[in-house]
N, C-alpha and C positions, 0 to 999 in steps of 0.2 A: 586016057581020054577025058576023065571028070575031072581029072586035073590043071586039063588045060580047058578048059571051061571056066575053071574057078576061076584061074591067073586070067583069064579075057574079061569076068564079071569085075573082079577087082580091076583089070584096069580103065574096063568102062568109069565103075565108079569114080575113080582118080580122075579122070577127062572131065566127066559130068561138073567132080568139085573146083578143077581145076576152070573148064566153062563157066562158073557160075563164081567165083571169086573176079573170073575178070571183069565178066558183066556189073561188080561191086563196085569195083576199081573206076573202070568208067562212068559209073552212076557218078561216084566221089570226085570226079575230075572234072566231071559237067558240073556239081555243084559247087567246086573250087571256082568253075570257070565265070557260073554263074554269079556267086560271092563277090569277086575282083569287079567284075561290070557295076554291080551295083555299087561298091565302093568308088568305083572311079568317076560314077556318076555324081555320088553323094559330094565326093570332095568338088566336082565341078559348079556344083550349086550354092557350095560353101561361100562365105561373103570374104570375100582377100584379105581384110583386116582378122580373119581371125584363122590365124595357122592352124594344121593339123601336125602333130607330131612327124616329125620327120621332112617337113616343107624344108626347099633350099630356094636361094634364089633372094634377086632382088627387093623381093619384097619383103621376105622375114628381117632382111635385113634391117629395112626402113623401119617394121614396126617395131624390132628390139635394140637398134643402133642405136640410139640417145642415150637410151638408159632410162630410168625412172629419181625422181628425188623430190623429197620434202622440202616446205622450207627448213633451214636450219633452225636448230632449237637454241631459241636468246644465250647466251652464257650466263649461268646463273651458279650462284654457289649453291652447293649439299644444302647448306641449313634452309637456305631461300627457296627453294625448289621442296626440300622434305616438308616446311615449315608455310608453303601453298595451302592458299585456303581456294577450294572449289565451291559454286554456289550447288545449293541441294532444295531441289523443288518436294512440298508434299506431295502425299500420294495415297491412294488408299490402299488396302491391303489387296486387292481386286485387280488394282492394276499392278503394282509391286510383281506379286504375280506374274501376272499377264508378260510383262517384259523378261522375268528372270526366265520365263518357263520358254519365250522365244529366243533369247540370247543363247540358252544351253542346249536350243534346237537348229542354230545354227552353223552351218561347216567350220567357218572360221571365228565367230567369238565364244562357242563351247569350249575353245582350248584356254582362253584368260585361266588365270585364278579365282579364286571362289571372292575372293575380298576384292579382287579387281569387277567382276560383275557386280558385287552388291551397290561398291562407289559408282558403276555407270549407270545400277537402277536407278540410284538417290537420284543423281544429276540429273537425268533426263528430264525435258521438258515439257509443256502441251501445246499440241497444235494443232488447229481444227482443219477441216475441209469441205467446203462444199460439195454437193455432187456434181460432176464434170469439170470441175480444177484442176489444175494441172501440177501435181505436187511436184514431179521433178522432169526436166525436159532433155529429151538426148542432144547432145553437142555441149550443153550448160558446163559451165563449170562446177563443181560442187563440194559440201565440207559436211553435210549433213550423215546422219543415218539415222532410220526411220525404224520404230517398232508398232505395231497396228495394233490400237486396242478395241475400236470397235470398225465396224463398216467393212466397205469392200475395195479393192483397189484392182486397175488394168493395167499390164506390162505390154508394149509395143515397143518393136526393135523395126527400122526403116518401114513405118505404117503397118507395118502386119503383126499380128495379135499375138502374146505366146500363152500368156496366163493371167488369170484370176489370183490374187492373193487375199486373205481373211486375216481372221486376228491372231493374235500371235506368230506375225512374219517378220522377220526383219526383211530390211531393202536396204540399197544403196550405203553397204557396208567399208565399199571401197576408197571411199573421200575421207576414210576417218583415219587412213593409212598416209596418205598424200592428196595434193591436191593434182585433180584430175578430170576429163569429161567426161560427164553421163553417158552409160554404152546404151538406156535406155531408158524410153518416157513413161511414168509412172500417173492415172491418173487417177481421180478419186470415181468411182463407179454409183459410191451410196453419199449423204455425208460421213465424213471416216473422223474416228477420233485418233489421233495419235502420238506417240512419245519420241524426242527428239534427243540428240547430245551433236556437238561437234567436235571437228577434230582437235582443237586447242586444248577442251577440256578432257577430251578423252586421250593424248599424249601428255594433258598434268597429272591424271589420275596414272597412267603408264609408271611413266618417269616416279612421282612419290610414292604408290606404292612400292616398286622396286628397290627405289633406293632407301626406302625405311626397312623393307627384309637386308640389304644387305648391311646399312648398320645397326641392325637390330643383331645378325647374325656377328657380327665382326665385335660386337661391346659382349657376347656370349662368349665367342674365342676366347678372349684376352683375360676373361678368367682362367682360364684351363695352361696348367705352368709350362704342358708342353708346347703352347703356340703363345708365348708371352714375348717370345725372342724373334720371331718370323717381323719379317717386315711388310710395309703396309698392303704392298702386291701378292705377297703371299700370304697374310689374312685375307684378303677379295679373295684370292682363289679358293682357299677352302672351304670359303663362306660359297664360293659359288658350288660347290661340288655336294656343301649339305644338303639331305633330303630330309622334307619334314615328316614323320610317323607319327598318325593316331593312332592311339591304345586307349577299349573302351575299359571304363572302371574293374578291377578286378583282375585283369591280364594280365599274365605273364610276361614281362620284355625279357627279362635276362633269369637263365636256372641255373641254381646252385651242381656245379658240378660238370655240366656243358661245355665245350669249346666255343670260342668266339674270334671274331675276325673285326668285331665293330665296337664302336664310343656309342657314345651318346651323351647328350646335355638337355634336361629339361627345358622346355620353352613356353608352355602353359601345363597348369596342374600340380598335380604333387603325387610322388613315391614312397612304399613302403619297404627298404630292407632288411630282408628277413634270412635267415641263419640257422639249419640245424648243425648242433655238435657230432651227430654221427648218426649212421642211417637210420635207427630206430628214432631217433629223439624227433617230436616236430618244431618245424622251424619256429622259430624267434624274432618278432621285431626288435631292430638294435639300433633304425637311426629312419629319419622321415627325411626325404629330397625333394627339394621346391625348383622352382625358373633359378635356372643360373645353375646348381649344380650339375655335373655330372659324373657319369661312371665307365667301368671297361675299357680304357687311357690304355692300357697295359695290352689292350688287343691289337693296337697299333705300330706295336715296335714287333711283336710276335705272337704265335701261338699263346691264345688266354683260354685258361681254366676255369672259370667265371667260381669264386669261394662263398659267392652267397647269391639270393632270389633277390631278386628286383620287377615289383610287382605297382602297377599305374592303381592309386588309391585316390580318384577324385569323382565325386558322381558325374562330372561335364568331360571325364576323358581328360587323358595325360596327352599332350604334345610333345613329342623328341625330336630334336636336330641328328640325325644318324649318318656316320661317316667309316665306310672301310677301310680296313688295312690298304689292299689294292691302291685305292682311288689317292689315301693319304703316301703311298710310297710315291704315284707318280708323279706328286703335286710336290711334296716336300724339297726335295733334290731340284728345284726349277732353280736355274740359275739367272732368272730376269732379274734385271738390276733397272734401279731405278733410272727412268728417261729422261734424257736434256729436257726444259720449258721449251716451247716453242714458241721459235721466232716469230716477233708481234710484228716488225716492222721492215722485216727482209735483210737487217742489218749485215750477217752471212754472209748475202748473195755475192760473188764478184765477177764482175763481166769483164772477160780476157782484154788481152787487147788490143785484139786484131778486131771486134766488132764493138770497141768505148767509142769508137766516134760513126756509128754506125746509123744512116737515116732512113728511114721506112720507105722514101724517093728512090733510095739505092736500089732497093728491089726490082729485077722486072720478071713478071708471070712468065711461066713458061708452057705449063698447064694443068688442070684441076688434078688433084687427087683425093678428094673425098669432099663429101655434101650432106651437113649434121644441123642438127635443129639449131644452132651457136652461130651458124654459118660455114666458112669453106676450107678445104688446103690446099694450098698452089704448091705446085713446083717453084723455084725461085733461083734466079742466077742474084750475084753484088755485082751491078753493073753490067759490062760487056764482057765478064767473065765466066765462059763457057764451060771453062776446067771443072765448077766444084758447083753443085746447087744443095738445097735446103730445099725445106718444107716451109710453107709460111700460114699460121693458124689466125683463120680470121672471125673474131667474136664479134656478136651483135652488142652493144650495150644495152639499146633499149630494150631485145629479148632476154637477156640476165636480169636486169632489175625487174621486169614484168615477171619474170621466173623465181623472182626472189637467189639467184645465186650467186649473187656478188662474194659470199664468205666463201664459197668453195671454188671460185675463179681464181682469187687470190691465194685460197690454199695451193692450189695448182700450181701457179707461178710460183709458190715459196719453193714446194717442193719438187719440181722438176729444174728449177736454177740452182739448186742447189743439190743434186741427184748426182755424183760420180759412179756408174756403175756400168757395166757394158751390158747389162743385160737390159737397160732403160735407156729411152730416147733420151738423149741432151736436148736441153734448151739452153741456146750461148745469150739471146735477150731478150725484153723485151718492147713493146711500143704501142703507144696509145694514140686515138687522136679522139675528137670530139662524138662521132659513129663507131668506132670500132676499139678491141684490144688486138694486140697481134702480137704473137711467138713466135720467133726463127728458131728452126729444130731442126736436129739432126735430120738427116732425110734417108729414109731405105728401103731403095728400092726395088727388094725381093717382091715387095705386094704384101697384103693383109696374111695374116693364115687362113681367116673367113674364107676368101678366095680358095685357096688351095682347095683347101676340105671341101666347097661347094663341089668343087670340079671333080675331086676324085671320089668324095660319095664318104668315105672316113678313112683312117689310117692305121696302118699294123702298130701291132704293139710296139718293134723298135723306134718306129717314126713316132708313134706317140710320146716315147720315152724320153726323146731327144726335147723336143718342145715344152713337157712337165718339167722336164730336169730347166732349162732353161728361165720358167716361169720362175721355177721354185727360188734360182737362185737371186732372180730381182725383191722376189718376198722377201726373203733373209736378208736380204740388204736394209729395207724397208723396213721389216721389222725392228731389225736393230736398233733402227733409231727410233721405236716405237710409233713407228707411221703403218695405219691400216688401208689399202688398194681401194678396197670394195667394189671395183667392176670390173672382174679377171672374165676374160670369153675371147674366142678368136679375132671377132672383131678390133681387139685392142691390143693384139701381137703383130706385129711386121716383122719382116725376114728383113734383115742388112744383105749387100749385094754378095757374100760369102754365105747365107742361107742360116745363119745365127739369126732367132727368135730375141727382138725386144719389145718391153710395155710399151705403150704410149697411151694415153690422156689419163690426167691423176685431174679430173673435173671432179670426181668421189672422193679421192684418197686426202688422208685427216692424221694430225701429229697429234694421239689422243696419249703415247706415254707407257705407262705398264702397269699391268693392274689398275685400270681405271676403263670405265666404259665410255660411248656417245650414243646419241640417242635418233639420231635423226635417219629416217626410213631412206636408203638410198642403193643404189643398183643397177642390173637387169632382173626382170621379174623371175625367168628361170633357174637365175644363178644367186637368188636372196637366199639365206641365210634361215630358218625358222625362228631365233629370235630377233630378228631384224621385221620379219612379219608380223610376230608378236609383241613389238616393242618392250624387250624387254634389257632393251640395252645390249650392246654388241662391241666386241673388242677384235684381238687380230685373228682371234681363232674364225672369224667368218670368212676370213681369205682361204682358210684349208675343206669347210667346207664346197667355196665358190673350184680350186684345185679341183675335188673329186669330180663336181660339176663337170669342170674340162676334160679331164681324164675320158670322162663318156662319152662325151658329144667327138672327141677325136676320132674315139677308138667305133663309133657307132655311124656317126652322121648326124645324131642328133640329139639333145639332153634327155637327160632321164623324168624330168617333168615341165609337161608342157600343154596347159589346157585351152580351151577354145577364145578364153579372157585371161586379162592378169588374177580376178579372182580367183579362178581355177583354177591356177595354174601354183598359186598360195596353200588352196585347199592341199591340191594333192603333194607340193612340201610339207606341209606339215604333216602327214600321213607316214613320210617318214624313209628311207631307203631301204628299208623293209619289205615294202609294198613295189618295187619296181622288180619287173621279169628282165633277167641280166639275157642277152643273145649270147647262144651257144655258143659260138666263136668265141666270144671274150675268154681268156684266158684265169683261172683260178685265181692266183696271185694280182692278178687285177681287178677282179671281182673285190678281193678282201680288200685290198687299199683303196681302193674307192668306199666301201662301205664305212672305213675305219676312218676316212677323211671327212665322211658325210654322218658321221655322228647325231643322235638329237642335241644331246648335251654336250656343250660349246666347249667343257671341260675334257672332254673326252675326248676329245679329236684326236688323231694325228698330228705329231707337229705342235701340238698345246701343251705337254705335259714334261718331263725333267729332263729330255733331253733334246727341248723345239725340235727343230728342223732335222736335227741329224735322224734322230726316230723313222723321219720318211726316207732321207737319202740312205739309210742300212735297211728298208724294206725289201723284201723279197722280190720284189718286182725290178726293184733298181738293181738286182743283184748282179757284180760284173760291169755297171756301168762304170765309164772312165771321167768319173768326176774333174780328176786334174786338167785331161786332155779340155772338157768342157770349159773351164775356166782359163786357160791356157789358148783356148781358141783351136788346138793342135788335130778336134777331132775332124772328121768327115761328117757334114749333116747330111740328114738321112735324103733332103730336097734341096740340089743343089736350081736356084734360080738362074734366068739368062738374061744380065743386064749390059745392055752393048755399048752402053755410052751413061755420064753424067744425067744427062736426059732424058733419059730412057722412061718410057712411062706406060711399055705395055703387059708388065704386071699388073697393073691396076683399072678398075672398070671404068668406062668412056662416062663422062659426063658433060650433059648441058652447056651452054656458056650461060652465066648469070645474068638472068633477065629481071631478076627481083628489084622492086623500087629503092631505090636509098634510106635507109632508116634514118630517122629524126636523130638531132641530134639530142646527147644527156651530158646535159653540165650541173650536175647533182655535187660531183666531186668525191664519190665513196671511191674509183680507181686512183685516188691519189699516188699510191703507193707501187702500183702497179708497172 
């Protein structure tokens, strides 16, 4: 009987805990449910121009469809450019201060260089303010940025208030990147004293320090016998892969007896090495090492046994350039060869000759298929020929020259008339008139992949795999001829009517060669690059980061950084792929190739090191895929579209008929060539 007493108290208690976890569960369900309300509110209140992570839809599209771009940076030679002289305002030690202490307290210019912040204290200028001035106005265009050294300043966004700023703030960081409008008005509260630079000078101070580390680092090489034979591309690259190490006086860099994996080459200071004969004896100095020496060469081909101490002997601290075995095997073995010059004058180009006597009259609309800051794309028949249309791209002139993009219009035209490749739109001509440029281009009309993805929210891994693989193959093309993309994102793939992924618009894309950088800031804000943010010179490896970009936003629905401004959105690249929470679903093996294609260091990519591209097509992610088939066309895509006719145009989103005024015309004559 007390038995069964007990078994009824236990299973009260079981009821009671079992009662009382539920009651938990529902507590947690109401404040899930509560959580979601307020979030749905929040984003309702949100201001349209500024997306929240994961927005789809017409609008995200409008605020990231253009793209963002600088003006392009003059052509100027190494020597002209390293050999810039920048003006440099005094200062007192008070404000020096004042600016370095707010520069390394801000999100995006605490990552510069130590010698890149010192040149934008020097520079920086004075500029007073009254109280109730209006230092900088939202809608403005702007080139400034602003460091407070004394006073007070108010930030409003559409009239309403956010904050008070004091001394030591920076403001309006983002005009020193490109040129752009104010997201908000800035006004003087007290009179405010303040330091100033613009963007001209602070992309000369960019560009010459850089390119003085890199031939500061590359006349270091070329002492050392084993990179005296590398050619010039593969000096930059190892020059880019050196990190520099301080060692304060007295330090041990390298111990007698130790294994090692690494070089080094002094760069400032001097070294003492030192040598015992056998474990009892103390060591010996046998030889002093100054800039330009270096030592542990022997760690680079294999396993080194370091036979003597090497120890930093300078009261100001020794500098080392240090480079691994690792880093040096995967750089060594690169088979980039050096790139054709690029065509000045389109001489290349050759227009078939079924469209050489082809008249812009010839065209007639059939209907819009996209609507871009440049202007539009038509459908287009030749004549009263129903059978076959094209796409027809129609540029504003007087919005390019007001944009300053004339040099990357016609880089556009060089390299899309000159582009063979299936995985890239054709352009068979083109035509200008007095208001406009226009491209006749392949036309296909699968629809955007933007589209797609909007609609189904993201894609499984083998759909994503289909469209990377696709992307990647247009890169390789591109590469090859040392041409870098710069604006890879859904928005700029389209399906052909068999459901095969190609580019289109190279308004970004630049024939920079191999082994050599450019400098000019250009993009989508989510899919930049961190040295592209940092000015710090960018080559093709920023197409592999932009790749990983894609990889996520397929496989998700929406990129891995994405904040409420394009400066936020900056911050949190540069923070790094490190910092981004992968979705369970994502698959392992995509996890790693995305991180491994989103590298910080530009060197380290995927796809950048001795065996380019093949590196990513042998990843484990691609493992099993039918490369041949791809390039053979022979495969099944994983979205097969439905286009019923030449005509067909209901892949793609309905648009307006154009009611905008006619633009002036520009007889400047810089599309000569065009």
């Amino acid at each position: 009987m007390g038995s069964l007493q007990e078994m009824r108290k236990v299973l009260q208690q079981k009821n009671d805990t079992i009662s009382k976890l539920e009651k938990q569960l529902k507590l947690k369900d109401d404040e899930l449910a509560e959580l979601r309300t307020k979030l749905d509110k929040f984003k309702s209140i949100l201001p349209a121009t500024q997306p929240m992570p994961g927005i789809h839809g017409a609008e995200r599209k409008r605020i990231r469809g253009t793209g963002i771009s600088a003006e392009p940076q003059a052509l100027k030679s190494v020597k002209e450019i390293t050999q810039q002289q920048v003006k440099k305002y005094p200062k007192g030690r008070s404000a020096q201060a004042c600016i370095k202490t707010a520069i390394e307290d801000n999100d995006f210019m605490k990552n510069l260089e130590r010698s890149q912040i010192q040149e934008i204290v020097d520079c920086m200028y004075p500029v007073e303010h009254t109280k109730e001035s209006c230092i900088i106005k939202e809608g403005d265009v702007g080139s400034l940025v602003y460091v407070i050294e004394g006073g007070k300043v108010e930030v409003t966004k559409e009239g309403k208030f956010l904050c008070f700023m004091g001394p030591g703030k920076v403001f309006g960081e983002l005009a020193i990147l490109y040129n752009c409008t104010r997201t908000a008005t800035v006004k003087a509260s007290t009179n405010t004293k303040l330091w100033a630079i613009d963007r001209p000078c602070f992309q000369a101070i960019m560009m010459k320090t850089g390119l003085l580390r890199l031939e500061e680092f590359v006349a270091l090489l070329k002492n050392v016998p084993t990179f005296k034979t590398l050619p010039e591309e593969g000096l930059n690259k190892i020059a880019d892969v050196l990190e520099e190490t301080y060692y304060d006086d007295g330090e041990c860099i390298v111990r007698q007896g130790a294994s090692g994996d690494t070089f080094y080459i002094i760069s400032r200071g001097k070294c003492q090495v030192t040598q015992r004969s056998s474990s009892n004896s103390n060591a010996k100095v046998i030889r002093t090492l100054r800039r330009g020496d270096y030592f542990g060469e022997k760690a680079l081909s294999g396993e080194d046994i370091r036979n003597a101490n090497v120890i930093a002997a300078d009261k100001g601290g020794v500098n080392c350039l240090v480079l691994d075995r690792e880093s040096f095997a995967q750089i060594a073995g690169t088979d980039a060869k050096p790139g054709p010059k690029p065509d000045q004058d389109g001489s290349s180009i050759v227009i078939e000759s079924e469209f050489a006597d082809l008249k812009i009259d010839d065209l007639k609309n059939v209907a819009t298929l996209g609507v871009g800051g440049f202007g539009r794309v038509e459908l287009v028949n030749i004549g009263n020929d129903t059978s076959r249309t094209f796409a027809l791209k129609q540029l504003k002139k007087k919005h390019i020259v007001e944009t300053r993009q004339q040099e990357h219009i016609m880089s556009e035209k060089r390299i899309m008339s000159e582009a063979r490749c299936e995985f890239i739109v054709r352009c068979y001509r083109t035509f200008k008139n007095t208001k406009f440029l226009y491209m006749l281009l392949e036309v296909c009309l699968g629809g955007e992949l933007w589209t797609i993805l909007r609609d189904k929210g993201s894609f499984d891994d083998n759909t994503t795999r289909f469209y990377t693989a696709c992307c990647l193959e247009a890169l390789a093309y591109l590469h090859a001829k040392g041409i870098v993309y710069r604006d890879l994102k859904p928005e700029n793939i389209l399906l052909d009517n068999k459901g095969y992924a190609k580019l289109v618009d190279f308004g970004f894309a630049k024939k920079i060669g191999f082994g050599r950088k450019t400098w000019t800031f250009c993009g989508t804000p989510e899919y930049v690059a961190p040295e592209i943010i940092l000015n710090k010179g960018h080559d093709l490896s920023a197409d592999y980061w932009s790749l990983g970009i894609l990889m996520y936003e397929l496989l998700t629905g929406s990129p891995p950084f994405s904040g409420a401004d394009p400066m936020k959105t900056y911050n949190l690249i540069l923070k790094g792929m490190d910092m981004v929470e992968f979705p369970r679903k994502m698959t392992k093996n995509a996890i790693i190739m995305i991180k491994r294609l989103c590298r910080d260091n530009p060197t380290e990519r995927l796809g950048y090191q001795k065996n380019g591209i093949k590196d990513i097509q042998k990843h484990k992610w691609f493992e099993g895929f039918n490369w041949d088939g791809l390039r053979k066309r022979t495969m099944t895509p994983p979205i097969l579209p439905t286009v019923r006719s030449p005509n067909d145009t209901s892949n793609f989103d309905d648009y307006p008929v154009d009611d905008e005024p006619v633009p002036p015309d520009d007889l400047t004559g810089w599309d000569k060539d065009f």
